[in-house]
GUNU-842982 format. One line per field, with one value per residue (C-alpha): residue in three letters; residue number from 1; y negated, x negated, z. Coordinates in steps of 0.05 Angstrom, whole numbers, plus 5000, padded with zeros to 4 digits. Each point is the difference from the previous one (the first is absolute). Layout:
aa: ALA; ... $
i: NUM; ... $
v: Y; ... $
u: X; ... $
w: Z; ... $
END
This chain:
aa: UNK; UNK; UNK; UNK; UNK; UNK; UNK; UNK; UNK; UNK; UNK; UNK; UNK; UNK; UNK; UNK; UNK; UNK; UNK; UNK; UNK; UNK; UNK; UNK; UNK; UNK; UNK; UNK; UNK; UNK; UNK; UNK; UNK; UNK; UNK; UNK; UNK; UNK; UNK; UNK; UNK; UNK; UNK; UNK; UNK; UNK; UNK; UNK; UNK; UNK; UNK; UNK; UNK; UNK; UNK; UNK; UNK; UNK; UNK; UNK; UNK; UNK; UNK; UNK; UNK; UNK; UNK; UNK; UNK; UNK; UNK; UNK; UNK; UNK; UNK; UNK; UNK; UNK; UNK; UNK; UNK; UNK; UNK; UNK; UNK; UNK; UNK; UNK; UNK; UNK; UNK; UNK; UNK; UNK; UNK; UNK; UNK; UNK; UNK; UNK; UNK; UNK; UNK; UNK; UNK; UNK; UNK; UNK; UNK; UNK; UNK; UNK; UNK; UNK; UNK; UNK; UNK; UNK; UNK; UNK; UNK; UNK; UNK; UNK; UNK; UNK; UNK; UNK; UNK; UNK; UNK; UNK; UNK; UNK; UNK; UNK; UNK; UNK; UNK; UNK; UNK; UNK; UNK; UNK; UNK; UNK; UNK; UNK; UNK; UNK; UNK; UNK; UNK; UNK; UNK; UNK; UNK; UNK; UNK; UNK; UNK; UNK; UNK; UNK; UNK; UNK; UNK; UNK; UNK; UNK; UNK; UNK; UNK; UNK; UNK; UNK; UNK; UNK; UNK; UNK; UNK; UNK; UNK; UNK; UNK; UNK; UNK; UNK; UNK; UNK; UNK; UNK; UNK; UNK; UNK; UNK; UNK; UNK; UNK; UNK; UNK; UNK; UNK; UNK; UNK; UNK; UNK; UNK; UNK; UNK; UNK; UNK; UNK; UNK; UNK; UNK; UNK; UNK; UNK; UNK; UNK; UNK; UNK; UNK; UNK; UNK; UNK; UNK; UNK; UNK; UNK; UNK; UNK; UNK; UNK; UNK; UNK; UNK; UNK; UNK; UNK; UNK; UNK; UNK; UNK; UNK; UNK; UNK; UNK; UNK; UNK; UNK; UNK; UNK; UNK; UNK; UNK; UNK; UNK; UNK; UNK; UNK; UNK; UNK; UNK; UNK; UNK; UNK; UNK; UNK; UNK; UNK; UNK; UNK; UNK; UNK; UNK; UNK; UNK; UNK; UNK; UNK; UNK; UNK; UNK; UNK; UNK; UNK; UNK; UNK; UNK; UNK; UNK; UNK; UNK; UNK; UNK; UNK; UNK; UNK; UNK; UNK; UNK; UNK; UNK; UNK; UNK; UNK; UNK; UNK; UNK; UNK; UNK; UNK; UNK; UNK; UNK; UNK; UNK; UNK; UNK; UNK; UNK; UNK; UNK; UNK; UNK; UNK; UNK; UNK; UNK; UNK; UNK; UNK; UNK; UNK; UNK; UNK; UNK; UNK; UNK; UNK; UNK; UNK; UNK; UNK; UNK; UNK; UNK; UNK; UNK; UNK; UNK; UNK; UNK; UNK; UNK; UNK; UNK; UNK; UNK; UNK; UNK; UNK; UNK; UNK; UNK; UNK; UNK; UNK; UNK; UNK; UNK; UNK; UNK; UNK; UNK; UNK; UNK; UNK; UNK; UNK; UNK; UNK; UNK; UNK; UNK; UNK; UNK; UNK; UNK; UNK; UNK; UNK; UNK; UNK; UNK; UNK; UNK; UNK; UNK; UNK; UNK; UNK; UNK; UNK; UNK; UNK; UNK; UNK; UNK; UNK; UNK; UNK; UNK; UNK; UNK; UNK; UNK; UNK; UNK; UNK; UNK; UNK; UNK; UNK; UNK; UNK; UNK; UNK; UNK; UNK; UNK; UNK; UNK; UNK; UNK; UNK; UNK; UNK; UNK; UNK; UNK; UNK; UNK; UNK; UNK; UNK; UNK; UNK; UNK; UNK; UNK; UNK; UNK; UNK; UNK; UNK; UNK; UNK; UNK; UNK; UNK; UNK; UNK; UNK; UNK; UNK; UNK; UNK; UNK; UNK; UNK; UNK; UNK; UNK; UNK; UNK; UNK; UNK; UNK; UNK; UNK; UNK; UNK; UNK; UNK; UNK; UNK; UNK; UNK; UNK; UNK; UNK; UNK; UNK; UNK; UNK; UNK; UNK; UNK; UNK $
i: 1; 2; 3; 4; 5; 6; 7; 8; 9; 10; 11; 12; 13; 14; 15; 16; 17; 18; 19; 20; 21; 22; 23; 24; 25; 26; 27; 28; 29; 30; 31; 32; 33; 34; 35; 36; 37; 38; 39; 40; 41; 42; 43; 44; 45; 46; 47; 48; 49; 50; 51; 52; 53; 54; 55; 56; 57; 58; 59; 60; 61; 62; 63; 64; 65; 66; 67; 68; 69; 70; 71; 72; 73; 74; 75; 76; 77; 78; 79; 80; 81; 82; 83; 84; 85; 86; 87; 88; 89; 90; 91; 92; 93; 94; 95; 96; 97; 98; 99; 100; 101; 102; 103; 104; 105; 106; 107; 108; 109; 110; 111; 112; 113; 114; 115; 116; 117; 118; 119; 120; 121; 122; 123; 124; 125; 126; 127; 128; 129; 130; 131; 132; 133; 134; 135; 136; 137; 138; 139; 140; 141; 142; 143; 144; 145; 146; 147; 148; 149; 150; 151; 152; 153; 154; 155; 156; 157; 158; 159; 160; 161; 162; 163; 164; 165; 166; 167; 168; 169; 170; 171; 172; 173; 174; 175; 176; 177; 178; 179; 180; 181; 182; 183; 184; 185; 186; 187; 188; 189; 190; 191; 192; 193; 194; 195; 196; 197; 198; 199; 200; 201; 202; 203; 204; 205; 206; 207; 208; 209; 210; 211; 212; 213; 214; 215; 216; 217; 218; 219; 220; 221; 222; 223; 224; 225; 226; 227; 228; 229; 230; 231; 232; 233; 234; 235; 236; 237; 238; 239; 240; 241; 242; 243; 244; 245; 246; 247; 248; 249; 250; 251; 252; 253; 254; 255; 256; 257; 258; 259; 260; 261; 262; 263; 264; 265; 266; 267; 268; 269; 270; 271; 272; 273; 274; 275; 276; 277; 278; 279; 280; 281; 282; 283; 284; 285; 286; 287; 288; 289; 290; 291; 292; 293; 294; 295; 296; 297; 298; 299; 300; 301; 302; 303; 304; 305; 306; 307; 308; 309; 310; 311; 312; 313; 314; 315; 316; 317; 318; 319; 320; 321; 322; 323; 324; 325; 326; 327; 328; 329; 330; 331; 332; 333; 334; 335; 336; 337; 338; 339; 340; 341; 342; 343; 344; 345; 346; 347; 348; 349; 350; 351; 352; 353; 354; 355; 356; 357; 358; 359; 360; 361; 362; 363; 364; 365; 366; 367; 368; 369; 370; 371; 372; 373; 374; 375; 376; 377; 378; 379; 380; 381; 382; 383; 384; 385; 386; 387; 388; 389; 390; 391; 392; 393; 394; 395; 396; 397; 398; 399; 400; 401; 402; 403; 404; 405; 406; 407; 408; 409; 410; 411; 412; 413; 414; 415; 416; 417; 418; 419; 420; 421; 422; 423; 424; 425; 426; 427; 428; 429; 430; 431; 432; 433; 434; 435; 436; 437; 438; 439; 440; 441; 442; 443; 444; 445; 446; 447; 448; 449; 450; 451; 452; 453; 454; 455; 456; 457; 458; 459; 460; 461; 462; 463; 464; 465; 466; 467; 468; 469; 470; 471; 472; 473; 474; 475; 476; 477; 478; 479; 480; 481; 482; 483; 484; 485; 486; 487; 488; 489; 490; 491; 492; 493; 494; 495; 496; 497; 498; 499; 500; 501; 502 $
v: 6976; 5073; 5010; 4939; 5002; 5078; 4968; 4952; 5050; 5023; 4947; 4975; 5081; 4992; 4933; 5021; 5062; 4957; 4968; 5052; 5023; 4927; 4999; 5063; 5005; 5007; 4957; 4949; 4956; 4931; 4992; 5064; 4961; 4946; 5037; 5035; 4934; 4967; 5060; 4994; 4932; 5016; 5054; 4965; 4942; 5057; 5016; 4939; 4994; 5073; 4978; 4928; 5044; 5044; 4944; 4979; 5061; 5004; 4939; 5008; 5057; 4964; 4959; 5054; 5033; 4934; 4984; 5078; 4986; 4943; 5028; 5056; 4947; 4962; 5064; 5013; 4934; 5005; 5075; 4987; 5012; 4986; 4928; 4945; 4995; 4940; 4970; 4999; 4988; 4943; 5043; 5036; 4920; 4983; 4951; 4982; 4965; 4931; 4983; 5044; 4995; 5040; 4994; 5045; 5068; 4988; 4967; 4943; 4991; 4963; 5037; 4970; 4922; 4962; 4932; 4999; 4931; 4994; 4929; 4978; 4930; 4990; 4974; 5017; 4966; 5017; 4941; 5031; 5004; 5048; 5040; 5017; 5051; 5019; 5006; 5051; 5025; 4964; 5019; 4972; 4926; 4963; 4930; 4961; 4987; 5039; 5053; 5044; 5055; 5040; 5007; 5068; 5026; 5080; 5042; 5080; 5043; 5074; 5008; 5061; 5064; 4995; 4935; 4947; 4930; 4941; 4920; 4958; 4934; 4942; 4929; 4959; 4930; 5000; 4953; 4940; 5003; 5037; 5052; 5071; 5051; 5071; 5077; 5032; 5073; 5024; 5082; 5062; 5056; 5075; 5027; 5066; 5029; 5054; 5075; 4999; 4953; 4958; 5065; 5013; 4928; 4952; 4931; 4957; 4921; 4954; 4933; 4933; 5014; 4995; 5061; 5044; 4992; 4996; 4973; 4937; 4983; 5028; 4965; 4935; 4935; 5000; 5076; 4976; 5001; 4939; 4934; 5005; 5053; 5036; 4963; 5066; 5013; 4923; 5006; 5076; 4996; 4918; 4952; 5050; 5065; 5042; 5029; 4998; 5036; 5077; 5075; 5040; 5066; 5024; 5068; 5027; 5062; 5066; 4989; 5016; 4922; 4939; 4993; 4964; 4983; 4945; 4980; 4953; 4951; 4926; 4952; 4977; 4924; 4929; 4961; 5056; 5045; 4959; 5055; 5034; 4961; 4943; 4932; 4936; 4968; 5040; 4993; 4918; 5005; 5058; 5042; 5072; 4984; 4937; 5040; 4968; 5031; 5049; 4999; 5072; 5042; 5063; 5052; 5067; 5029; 4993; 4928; 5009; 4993; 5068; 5012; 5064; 5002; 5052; 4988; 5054; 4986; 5036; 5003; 5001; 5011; 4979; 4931; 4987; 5001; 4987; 4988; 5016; 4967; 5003; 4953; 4992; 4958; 5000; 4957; 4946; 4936; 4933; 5003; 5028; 5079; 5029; 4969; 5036; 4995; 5052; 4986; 5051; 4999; 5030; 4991; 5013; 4997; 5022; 4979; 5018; 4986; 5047; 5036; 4954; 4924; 4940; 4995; 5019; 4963; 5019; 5020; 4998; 5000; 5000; 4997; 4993; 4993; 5003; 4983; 5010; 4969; 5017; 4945; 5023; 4945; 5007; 4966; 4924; 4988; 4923; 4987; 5053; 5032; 5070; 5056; 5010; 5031; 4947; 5037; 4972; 5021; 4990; 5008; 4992; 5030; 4974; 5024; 4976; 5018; 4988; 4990; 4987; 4992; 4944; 4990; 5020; 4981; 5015; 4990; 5013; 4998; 4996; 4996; 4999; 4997; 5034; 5004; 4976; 4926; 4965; 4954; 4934; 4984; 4941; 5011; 4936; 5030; 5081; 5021; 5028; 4997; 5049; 4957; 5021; 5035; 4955; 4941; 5042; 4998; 5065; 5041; 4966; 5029; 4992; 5012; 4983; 5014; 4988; 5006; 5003; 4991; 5018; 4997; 5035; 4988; 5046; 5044; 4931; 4944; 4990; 4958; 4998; 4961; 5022; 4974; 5005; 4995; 5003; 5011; 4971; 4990; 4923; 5002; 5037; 4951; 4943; 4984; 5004; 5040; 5060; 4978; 5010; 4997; 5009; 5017; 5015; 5042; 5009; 5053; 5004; 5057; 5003; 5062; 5074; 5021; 5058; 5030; 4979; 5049; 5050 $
u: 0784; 4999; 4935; 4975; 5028; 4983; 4921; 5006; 5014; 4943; 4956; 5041; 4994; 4913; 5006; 5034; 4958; 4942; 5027; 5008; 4932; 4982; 5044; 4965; 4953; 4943; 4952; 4996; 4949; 5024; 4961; 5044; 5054; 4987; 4985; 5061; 5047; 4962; 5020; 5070; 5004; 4979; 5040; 5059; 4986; 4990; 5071; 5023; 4972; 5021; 5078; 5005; 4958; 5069; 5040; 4964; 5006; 5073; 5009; 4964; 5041; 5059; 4980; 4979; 5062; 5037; 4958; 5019; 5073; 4991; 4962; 5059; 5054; 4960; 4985; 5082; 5016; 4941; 5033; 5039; 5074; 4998; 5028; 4992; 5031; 5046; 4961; 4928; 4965; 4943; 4948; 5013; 5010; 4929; 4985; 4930; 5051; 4984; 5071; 5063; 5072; 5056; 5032; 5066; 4984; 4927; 4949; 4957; 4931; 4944; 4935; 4955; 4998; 4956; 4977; 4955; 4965; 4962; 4973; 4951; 4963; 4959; 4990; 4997; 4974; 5076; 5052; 5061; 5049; 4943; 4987; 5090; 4972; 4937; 5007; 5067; 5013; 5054; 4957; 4937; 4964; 5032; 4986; 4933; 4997; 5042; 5048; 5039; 5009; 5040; 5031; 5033; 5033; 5008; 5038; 4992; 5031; 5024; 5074; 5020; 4968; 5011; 4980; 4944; 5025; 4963; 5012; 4959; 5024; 4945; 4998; 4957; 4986; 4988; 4954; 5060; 5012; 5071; 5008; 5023; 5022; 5009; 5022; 4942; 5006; 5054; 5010; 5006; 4959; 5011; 4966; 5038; 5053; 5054; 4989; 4922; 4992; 4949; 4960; 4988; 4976; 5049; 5011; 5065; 4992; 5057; 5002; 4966; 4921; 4945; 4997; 4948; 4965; 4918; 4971; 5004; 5073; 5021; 4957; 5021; 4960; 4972; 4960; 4963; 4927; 4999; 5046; 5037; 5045; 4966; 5013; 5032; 5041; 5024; 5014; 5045; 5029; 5010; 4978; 5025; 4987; 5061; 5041; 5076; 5051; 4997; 4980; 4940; 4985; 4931; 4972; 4941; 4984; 4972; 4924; 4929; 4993; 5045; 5052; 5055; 5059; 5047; 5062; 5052; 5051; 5004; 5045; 4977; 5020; 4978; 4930; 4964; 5009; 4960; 5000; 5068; 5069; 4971; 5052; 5001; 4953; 4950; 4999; 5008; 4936; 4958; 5038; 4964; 4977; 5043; 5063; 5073; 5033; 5051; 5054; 4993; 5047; 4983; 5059; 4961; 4951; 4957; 5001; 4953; 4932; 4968; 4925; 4963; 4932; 4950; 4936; 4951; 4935; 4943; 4943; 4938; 4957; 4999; 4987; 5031; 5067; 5044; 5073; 5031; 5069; 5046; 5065; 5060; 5057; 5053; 5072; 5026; 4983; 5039; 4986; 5072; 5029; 4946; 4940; 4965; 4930; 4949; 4945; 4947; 4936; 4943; 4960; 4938; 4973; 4931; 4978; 4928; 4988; 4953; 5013; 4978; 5030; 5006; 5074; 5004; 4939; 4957; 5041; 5009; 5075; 5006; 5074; 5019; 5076; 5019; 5075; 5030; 5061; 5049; 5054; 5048; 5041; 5068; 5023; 5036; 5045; 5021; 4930; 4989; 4943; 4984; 4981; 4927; 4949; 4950; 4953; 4961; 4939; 4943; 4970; 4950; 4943; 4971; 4944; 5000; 4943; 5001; 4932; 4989; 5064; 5055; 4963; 5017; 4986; 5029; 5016; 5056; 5006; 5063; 5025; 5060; 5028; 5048; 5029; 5054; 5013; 5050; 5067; 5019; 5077; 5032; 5077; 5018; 4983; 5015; 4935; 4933; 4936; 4933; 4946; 4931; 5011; 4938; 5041; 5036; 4960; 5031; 4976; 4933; 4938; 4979; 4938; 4977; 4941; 5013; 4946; 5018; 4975; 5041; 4992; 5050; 4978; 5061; 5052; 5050; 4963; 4956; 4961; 4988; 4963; 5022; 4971; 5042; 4966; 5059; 4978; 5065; 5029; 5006; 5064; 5037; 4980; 5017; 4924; 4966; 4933; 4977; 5015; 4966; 5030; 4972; 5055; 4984; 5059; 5025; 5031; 5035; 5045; 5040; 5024; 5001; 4979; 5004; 4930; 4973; 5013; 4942 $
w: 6926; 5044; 4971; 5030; 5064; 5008; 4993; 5046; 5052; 4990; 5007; 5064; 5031; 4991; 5027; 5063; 5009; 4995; 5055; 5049; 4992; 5018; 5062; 5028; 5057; 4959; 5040; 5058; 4981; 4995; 4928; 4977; 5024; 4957; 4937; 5008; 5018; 4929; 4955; 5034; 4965; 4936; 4996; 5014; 4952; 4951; 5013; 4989; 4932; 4994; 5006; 4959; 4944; 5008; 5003; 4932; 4962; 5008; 4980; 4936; 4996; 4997; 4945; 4962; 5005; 4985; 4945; 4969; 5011; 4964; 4944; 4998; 4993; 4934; 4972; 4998; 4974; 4943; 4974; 4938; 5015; 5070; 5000; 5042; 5062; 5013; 5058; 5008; 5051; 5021; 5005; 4923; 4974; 5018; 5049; 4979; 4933; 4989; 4993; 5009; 5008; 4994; 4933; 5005; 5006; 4976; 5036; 4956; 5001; 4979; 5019; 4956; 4983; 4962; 4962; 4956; 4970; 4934; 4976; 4954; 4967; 4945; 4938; 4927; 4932; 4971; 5015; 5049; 4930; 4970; 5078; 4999; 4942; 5019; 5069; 4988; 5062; 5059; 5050; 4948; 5019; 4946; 5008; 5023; 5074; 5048; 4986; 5051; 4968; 5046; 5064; 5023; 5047; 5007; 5042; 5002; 5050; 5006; 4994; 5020; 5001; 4926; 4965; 5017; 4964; 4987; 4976; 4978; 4991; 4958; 4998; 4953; 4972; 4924; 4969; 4991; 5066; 4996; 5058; 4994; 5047; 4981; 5018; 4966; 5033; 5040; 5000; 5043; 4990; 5034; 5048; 4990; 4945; 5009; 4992; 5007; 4941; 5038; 5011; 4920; 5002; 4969; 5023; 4988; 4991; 4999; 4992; 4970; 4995; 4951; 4949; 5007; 4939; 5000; 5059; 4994; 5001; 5059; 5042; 5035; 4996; 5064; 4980; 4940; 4994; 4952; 5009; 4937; 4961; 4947; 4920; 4974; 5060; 5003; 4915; 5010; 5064; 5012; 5061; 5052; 4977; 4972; 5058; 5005; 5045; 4984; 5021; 4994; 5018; 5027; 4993; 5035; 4959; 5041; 4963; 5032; 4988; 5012; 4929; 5012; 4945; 5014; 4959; 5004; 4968; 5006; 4975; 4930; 5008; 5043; 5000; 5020; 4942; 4942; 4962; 4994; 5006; 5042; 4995; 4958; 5052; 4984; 4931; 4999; 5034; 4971; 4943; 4974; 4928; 5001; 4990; 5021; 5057; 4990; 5066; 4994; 5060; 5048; 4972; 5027; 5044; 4926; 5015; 5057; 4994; 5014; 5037; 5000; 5043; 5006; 5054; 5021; 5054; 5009; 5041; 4965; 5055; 5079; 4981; 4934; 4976; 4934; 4991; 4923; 4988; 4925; 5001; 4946; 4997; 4950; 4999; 4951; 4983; 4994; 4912; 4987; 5010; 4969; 5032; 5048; 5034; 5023; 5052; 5010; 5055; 5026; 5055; 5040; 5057; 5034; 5070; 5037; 5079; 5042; 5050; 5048; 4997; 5038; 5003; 4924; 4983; 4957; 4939; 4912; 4969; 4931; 4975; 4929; 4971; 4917; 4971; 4931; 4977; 4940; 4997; 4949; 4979; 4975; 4941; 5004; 4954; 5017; 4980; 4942; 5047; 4985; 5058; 5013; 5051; 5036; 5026; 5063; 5047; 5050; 5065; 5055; 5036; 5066; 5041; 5077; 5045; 5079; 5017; 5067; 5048; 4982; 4930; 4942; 4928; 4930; 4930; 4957; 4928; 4962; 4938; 4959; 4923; 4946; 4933; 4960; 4985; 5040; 4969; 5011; 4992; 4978; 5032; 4956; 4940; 5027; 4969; 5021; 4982; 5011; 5033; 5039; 5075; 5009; 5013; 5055; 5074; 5016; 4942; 4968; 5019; 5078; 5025; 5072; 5051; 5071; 5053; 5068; 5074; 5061; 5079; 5043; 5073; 5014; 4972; 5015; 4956; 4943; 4962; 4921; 4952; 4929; 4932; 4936; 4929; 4942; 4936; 4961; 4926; 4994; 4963; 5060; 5061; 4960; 4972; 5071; 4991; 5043; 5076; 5067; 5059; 5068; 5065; 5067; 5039; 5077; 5027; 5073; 5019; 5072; 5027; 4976; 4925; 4966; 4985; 4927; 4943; 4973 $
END
């Protein structure tokens, strides 16, 4: 402040000498006169400018210094140890928040709000009984004519200088009709961790959400490339993808590269864990193998179904790009004590664009996703049914290229099988017998091609048109021969969204 003031002395001393010289009795002509009387002016409009440019920089000045005080006072809250202070004030709330109002000592807010729409028609050679199995996915068109196959609404927000949390709250018609209304993610994550931990990289998750496993999985509805859930995904991890209330731990590790290791614990039970202790729902509908359920309780942290995930990017050039990711799950299964299940995956992605687009267009993603299964049954003895290992896998591979801007178009192959027969159990007679998995729609052979076209006039709606061909056992879609099915998809989204995953 000084230093400005001392220069605008300055300025104001030449103006004033320039002045004088003007006022002296340099000449009498009245065109002199005149000359001098117009430079008067100017140079006192010059001064005028001269002193609201003052008035200007100081208050910019004032801002500035505002804005460091500010800066000062979030820098103290965000140093671990510090603590928050009791009462904060409206400014450090943020007033740009959509909604927010005091809440004790905390102040809640809801920064970012959004609904998201996804709907779909079409039509398919398979009758809807046959389309509940083939089409395995909730969020799948599973029925001939319209389906809506989801409606959410998410909420995301930053806590505290510490957490960001986010909800996301689902509502669907299924193909009788029947509606549903769900939590399907609702967790904190940190934004920073006690004594530096968030400086080594790690990352604390707490909450309901979607495990991380492949890429596939974690992603909600409303971010997939293709209308429907992948077969192998829908046949391992059920109609809404396996996530449960747990932790998970993230670790960016200090590489030239991007590697990142994640793990975490889930709870091993409910109707999204298919594959581990799941509940007697589950299995009246779609049993592993055909085994009976065994009510089978959590009595340790070993009863917790256990993720480990390993991803590493890389840039292959200025233009092209790859992403490598390895997933494992392990916990136990609903077969008795002694049955457990192990999931492993691996993934791949590669995308192109050039280095100049038109808003992202033009542009080549190739993403490709593998699973293996080992179910190890435990032993029944009600029904004299011995422990064995069904072993399960499959996968996909799609190929999507953006060709000119809003158009893209694909195709995704998939396919699925195992070994191992299934049993059939007679609870009348408390025996079991050994029949053919390929009576069972969610282990016979699968094989499916799916081309696809899609227009996004904006990052807020889309179009799709999506053809299935299933290539399908007879004796596991009760005699129906291959099926085509042809289902054209909307997409309207209202407010803020995250940005899409890599």
């Amino acid at each position: 402040m000084q230093r400005t003031h001392a220069k605008t002395g300055v300025r104001s001393g030449f103006l004033c000498a320039l002045l004088a010289l003007t006022a002296a009795p340099a000449a009498t002509a009245q065109e002199e006169v005149s000359d001098f009387e117009a430079l008067r002016r100017q140079v006192e409009a010059l001064m005028e400018k001269n002193r609201e440019m003052d008035a200007t920089i100081q208050r910019l000045e004032g801002e500035v210094g505002d804005a460091r005080a500010e800066a000062r006072a979030a820098q103290d809250l965000a140093t671990p140890g510090a603590g928050l202070p009791l009462e904060v004030s409206a400014a450090s709330q943020g007033e740009d928040a959509l909604f927010s109002v005091p809440l004790g000592r905390a102040n809640l807010q809801l920064l970012d709000i959004s609904l998201d729409i996804l709907t779909s028609s079409g039509w398919s050679t398979a009758p809807d009984s046959v389309l509940q199995d083939l089409q395995g996915g909730d969020h799948d068109p599973r029925k001939r004519g319209f389906t809506l196959q989801a409606v959410e609404l998410s909420f995301a927000a930053a806590v505290d200088p510490y957490f960001d949390a986010e909800a996301h709250l689902v509502y669907n018609i299924d193909s009788e009709g029947e509606s549903s209304f769900e939590i399907e993610e609702a967790f904190g994550t940190s934004r920073m961790l006690p004594f530096g931990l968030e400086e080594r990289g790690l990352e604390l998750e707490v909450g309901q959400f979607y495990t991380e496993f492949g890429r596939q999985n974690p992603r909600h509805a409303h971010s997939w490339q293709w209308l429907d859930q992948p077969v192998v995904l829908s046949r391992f991890f059920g109609e809404d993808g396996i996530r449960n209330p747990g932790a998970r731990v993230g670790w960016l590790a200090p590489l030239p590269w991007y590697s990142q290791i994640d793990v975490g614990l889930q709870n091993s039970n409910g109707e999204t864990m298919v594959s581990f202790l799941a509940n007697q729902e589950v299995f009246d509908e779609r049993p592993i193998g055909g085994r009976p359920f065994a009510d089978v309780g959590v009595g340790s942290a070993n009863d917790l179904v256990k993720l480990a995930r390993w991803v590493n990017a890389f840039d292959l050039s200025d233009t092209t790009s790859t992403q490598l990711g390895f997933s494992f799950l392990h916990g136990p299964n609903a077969t008795g004590d002694g049955g457990e299940t192990f999931v492993y995956g691996g993934d791949l992605v590669a995308k192109w664009r050039p280095l100049r687009t038109d808003r992202g267009w033009p542009f080549v993603v190739f993403e490709s996703e593998f699973l293996y299964r080992e179910y190890q049954a435990d032993d029944f003895a009600e029904f004299d049914l011995s422990d064995e290992t069904l072993r399960d896998w499959g996968g996909y591979a799609q190929l999507l290229w953006g060709f000119v801007r809003g158009w893209s178009a694909g195709l995704r192959a998939e396919y699925a099988s195992g070994e191992d027969p299934n049993v059939e159990c007679d609870a009348d007679a408390g025996s079991c017998a050994r029949v053919s998995r390929a009576t069972d729609p969610f282990r016979s052979r699968r094989l499916r091609l799916s081309p696809l076209l899609s227009f996004r006039p904006t990052d807020f709606s889309s179009i799709r048109l999506q053809y299935n061909y299933d290539q399908l056992k007879q004796a596991a879609f009760s005699g129906e021969g291959d099926a085509h099915s042809v289902w054209l998809g909307f997409e309207f989204s209202i407010g803020s969204h995250a940005a899409h995953a890599y």
